[in-house]
N, C-alpha and C positions, 0 to 999 in steps of 0.2 A: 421370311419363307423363301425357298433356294427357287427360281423358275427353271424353266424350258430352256432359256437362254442360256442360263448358267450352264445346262446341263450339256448342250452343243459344243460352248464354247471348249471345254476340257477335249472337244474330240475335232479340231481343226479339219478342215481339206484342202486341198492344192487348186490353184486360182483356174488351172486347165479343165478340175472337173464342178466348178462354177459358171466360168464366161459360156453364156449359149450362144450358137452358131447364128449370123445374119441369117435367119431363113429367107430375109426377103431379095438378098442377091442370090440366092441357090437357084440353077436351073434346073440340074442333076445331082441324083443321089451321092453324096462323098461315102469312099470307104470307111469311114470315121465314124458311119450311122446308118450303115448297109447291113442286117442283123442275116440275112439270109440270102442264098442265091439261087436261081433259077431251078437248079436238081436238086434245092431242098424243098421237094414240095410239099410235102408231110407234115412239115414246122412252119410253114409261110399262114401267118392269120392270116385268110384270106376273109375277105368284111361280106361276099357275097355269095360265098360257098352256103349254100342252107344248115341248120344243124339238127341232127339226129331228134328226132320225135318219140316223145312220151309214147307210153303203152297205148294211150287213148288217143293217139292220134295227132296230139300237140307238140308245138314248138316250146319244150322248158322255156321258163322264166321263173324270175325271183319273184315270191308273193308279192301282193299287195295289200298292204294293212290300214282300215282308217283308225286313226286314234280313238275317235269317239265311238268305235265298237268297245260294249260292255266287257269282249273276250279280247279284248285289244292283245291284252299281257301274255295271255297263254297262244294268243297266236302270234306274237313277238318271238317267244321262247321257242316254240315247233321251228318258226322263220331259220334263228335263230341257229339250232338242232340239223338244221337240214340242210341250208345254205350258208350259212354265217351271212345273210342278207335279205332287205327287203327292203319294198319302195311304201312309204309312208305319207298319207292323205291325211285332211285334218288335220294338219299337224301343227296347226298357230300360228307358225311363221308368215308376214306379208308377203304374199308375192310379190306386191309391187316395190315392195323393199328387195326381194330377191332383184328383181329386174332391173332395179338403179344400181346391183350391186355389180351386175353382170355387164350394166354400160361402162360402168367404172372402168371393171377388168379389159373392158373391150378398147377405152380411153385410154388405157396405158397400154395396151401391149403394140397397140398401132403408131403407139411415138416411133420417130427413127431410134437405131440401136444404140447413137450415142448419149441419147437424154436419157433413154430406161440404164444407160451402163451408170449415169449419174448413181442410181438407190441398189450396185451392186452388192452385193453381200459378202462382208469379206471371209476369210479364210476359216476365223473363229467365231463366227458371226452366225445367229441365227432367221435374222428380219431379210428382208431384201428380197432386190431380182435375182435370179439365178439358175441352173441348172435344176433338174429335180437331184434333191440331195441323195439317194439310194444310189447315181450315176459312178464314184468309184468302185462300184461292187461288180460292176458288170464291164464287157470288153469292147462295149459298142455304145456310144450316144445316145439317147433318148430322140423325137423329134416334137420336143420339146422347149417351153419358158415357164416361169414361175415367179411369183410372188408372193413371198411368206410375210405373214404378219403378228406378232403379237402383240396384247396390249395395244396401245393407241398407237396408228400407222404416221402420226404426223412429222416421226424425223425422217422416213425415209421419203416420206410424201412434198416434206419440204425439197428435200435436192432435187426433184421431180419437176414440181410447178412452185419455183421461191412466192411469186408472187398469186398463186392461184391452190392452193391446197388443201385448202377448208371444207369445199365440195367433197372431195374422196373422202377426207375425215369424216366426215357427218355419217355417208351414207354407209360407210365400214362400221363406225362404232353403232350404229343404229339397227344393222345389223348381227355386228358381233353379240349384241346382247341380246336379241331372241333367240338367237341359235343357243346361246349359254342358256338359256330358260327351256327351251328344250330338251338340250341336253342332260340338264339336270333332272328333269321330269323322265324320260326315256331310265335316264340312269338308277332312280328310284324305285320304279317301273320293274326293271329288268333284277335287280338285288330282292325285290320282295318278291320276285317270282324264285329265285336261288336262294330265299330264307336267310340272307347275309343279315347277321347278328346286327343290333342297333347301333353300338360301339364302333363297328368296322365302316359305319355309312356315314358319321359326324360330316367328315369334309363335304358331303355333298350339299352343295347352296351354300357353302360358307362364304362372306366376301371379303374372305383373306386369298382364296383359292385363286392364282392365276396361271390355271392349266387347261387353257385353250388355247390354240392356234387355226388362223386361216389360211388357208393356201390358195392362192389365186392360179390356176392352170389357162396356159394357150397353146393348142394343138395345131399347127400351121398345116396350109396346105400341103401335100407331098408330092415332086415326082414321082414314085415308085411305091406307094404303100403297103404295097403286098412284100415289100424287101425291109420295110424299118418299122418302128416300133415305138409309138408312142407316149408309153411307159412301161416300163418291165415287171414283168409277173413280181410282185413280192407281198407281203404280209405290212399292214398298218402297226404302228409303235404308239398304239392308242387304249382306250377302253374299248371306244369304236368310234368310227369316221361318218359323220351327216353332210351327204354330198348336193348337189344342184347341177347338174347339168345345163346346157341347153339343147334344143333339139335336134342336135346332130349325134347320134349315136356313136359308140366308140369304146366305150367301159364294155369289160365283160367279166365274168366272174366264172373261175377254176370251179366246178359241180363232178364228182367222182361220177363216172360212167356217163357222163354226158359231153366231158371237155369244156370248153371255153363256151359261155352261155353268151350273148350278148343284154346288158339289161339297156332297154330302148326306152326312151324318155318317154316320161307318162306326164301329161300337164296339170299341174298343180300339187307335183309328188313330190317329195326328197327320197334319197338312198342312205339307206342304213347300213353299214356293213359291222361287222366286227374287229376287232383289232386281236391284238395279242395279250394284251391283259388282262379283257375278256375270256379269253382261252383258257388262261391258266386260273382265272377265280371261279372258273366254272369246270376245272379240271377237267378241260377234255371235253365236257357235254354239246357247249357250241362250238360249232364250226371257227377257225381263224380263216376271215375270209382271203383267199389267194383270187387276186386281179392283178387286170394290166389293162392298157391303152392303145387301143390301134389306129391308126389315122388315115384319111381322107385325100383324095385325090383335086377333088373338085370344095370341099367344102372347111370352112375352118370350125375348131370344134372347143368351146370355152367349157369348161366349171369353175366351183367355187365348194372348196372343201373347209370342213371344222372339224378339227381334231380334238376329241377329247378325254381328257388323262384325269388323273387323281393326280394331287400333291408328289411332287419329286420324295419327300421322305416319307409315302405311304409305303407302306410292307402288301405287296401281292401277295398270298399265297391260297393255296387250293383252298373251296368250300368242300371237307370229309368228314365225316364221323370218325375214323378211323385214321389214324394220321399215316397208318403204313398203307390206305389205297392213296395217296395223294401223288399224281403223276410229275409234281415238278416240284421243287424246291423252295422255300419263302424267298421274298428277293423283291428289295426295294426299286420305286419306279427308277431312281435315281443310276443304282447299277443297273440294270435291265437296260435304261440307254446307252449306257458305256459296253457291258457286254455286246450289242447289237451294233453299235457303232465300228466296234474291231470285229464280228464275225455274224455280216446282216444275215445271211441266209443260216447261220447254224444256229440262233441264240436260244429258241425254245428249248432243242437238244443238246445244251448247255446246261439248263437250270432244270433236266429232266432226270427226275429219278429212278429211270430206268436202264 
C-alpha cells in the first residue's frame, strides 16, 4: 500500500524552504519573516486586541464537546457545520502520555541547531526537522520549527541521540497509537453521522492503513510579534487534524463574521479541526477549517498535531443523492496531494464542479 511518504516524495522542495532560521541568535526581526509593517494595521494579528462579541454578549469560541455525551455525534456534526472545529474532553487519550510527548518535543527543539540539523528533512523527504512544509506558497517565513513523523520516528531519532533514542521512540509510538485509536473512533463517529455507505468506510481500523502523521510544532519567542506569523492562514490536507497544545495560546481559527477567533487551551482537551477531505465527503456541509499561528513575545509556544487521512488510493468523493448536486469532482487522496502540492491555496477550486 503507497504512503504519505511516497506521496511527498513525487513533489520535492528546495533546501531554502526547509532549513529554519537559528531563532536562538535573532535579536530582531529579518525582513525574511517580517509579514507586516507598522501602517498595516488592519492585517497585524494583534494577540491582545479583544475580539468582537457574540449577540449575548460573549467572546466566540470553538465548542466544547465531551465524548461520553450520549449527543456527542450530532454535536460533533453542528461543531462541525459551524466552525469546522472543536475542543474535545473525554476523549481517551492519557494525558500523561500527552505530556511525556510534549517534553520530548520540548527535548529536541532546545538541542543547539546543529544536532536538530543532524534529522533534517531532505528535499523529497517526508520525516524530519524542518521548515513548516506549506512555506514555499507564501513570500515570507513562518516563525517557526517542525518535526514531522511517520511510522516509527527511530531513523531520524537515531541521528539525533546515536546513543540515547529509545526514550522518544517509546513515548511517540505510545502515543502515536491512541491518537490512531481515536481517530478512528472520531472517524466512525463522524461517517455514520454523513450515512457514508459500509463499503466506502472498510479502511477505517484497517492495519494495513498507514495514514497518520505527527507533527511536532515549536513557536519561538519573537522580537516583534505583531509583524510575523507564526503559521500561515491555510487549510489541513487531512480527513481532519487532533491537535495538543500547550498552555500558551496562539491557534486561532477563520469564523465568517467574526474573523480570527482565538481557541485558548482548555485542560485536559484536544482540538479537532477539519481538514479538506472532510469538506469534500461532506460536500460542502462542514466547514474546512481555515487557521494560522501567532506568536509570543515573552513566551514560547509548543503542540503536537496527528493528521489523519484515508489510504493514498482511497477515492474522495461527495456524499449526494443526486450526482449533479455534488460540488467537487471524485479524486483520489493520492492526486489531491499532488494537485495541492503545485497549487496549495487553489486545490478545492480545482476539483470543484462549479
Amino acid at each position: 500500500m503507497a504512503t504519505l511518504s511516497e506521496a511527498y516524495r513525487e513533489h520535492p522542495l528546495h533546501l531554502r524552504h526547509i532549513i529554519p532560521l537559528d531563532f536562538s541568535s535573532i535579536q530582531t526581526l529579518p525582513d525574511s519573516h517580517a509579514w507586516f509593517h507598522d501602517h498595516d494595521r488592519d492585517s497585524v494579528p494583534d494577540q491582545n486586541r479583544d475580539h468582537d462579541h457574540d449577540d449575548d454578549g460573549g467572546i466566540p469560541s470553538i465548542p466544547i464537546i465531551d465524548l461520553a455525551d450520549p449527543n456527542a455525534m450530532e454535536l460533533m456534526g453542528m461543531a462541525c457545520e459551524n466552525w469546522g472545529a472543536f475542543q474535545l474532553k473525554n476523549h481517551g487519550v492519557s494525558m500523561s502520555d500527552i505530556k511525556e510527548v510534549e517534553k520530548e518535543a520540548k527535548r529536541f527543539f532546545d538541542l543547539p541547531t546543529d544536532q536538530k540539523l543532524k534529522a533534517l528533512r531532505s528535499p523529497g523527504g517526508a520525516t524530519g526537522y524542518g521548515r513548516a512544509r506549506i512555506s514555499p506558497f507564501f513570500p515570507k517565513f513562518m516563525w517557526h520549527e517542525g518535526f514531522t513523523i511517520m511510522g516509527s520516528p527511530s531513523s531520524d531519532a537515531k541521528k539525533i541521540w546515536p546513543n540515547d533514542y529509545q526514550t522518544f521512540c517509546d513515548k511517540i509510538e505510545i502515543f502515536q497509537k491512541q491518537m490512531k485509536a481515536l481517530a478512528e473512533k472520531l472517524t466512525r463517529m463522524i461517517f455514520n453521522l454523513l450515512e457514508i455507505p459500509e463499503q466506502e468506510k472498510k479502511w477505517v481500523g484497517s492495519t494495513n492503513s498507514n495514514n497518520g502523521a505527527i507533527q511536532l510544532n515549536f513557536y519561538p519567542v519573537c522580537p516583534e510579534p505583531n509583524r510575523a506569523m507564526g503559521l500561515a492562514p491555510h487549510t489541513d490536507t487531512s480527513l481532519f487534524t487532533i491537535l495538543h497544545q500547550n498552555q500558551t495560546n496562539g491557534l486561532q481559527i477563520f469564523k465568517e463574521g467574526k474573523g480570527w477567533v482565538h481557541v485558548n487551551p482548555n485542560p485536559n482537551s484536544l482540538i479537532v479541526h477539519t481538514g479538506d477531505f472532510l469538506h469534500i465527503i461532506s460536500n460542502a456541509r462542514f466547514k474546512c477549517a481555515l487557521h494560522r499561528v501567532v506568536v509570543k513575545r515573552t513566551k514560547k509556544r509548543y503542540s503536537v498535531a496527528y493528521f489523519h487521512n484515508p489510504p493514498l488510493d482511497y477515492v474522495i468523493s461527495p456524499l449526494v443523492v443526486n450526482s449533479n448536486d455534488a460540488r467537487f469532482r471524485r479524486v483520489s487522496v493520492k492526486e489531491y496531494f499532488g494537485i495541492k502540492a503545485k497549487n496549495f491555496g487553489e486545490a478545492l477550486s480545482l476539483i470543484s464542479t462549479s
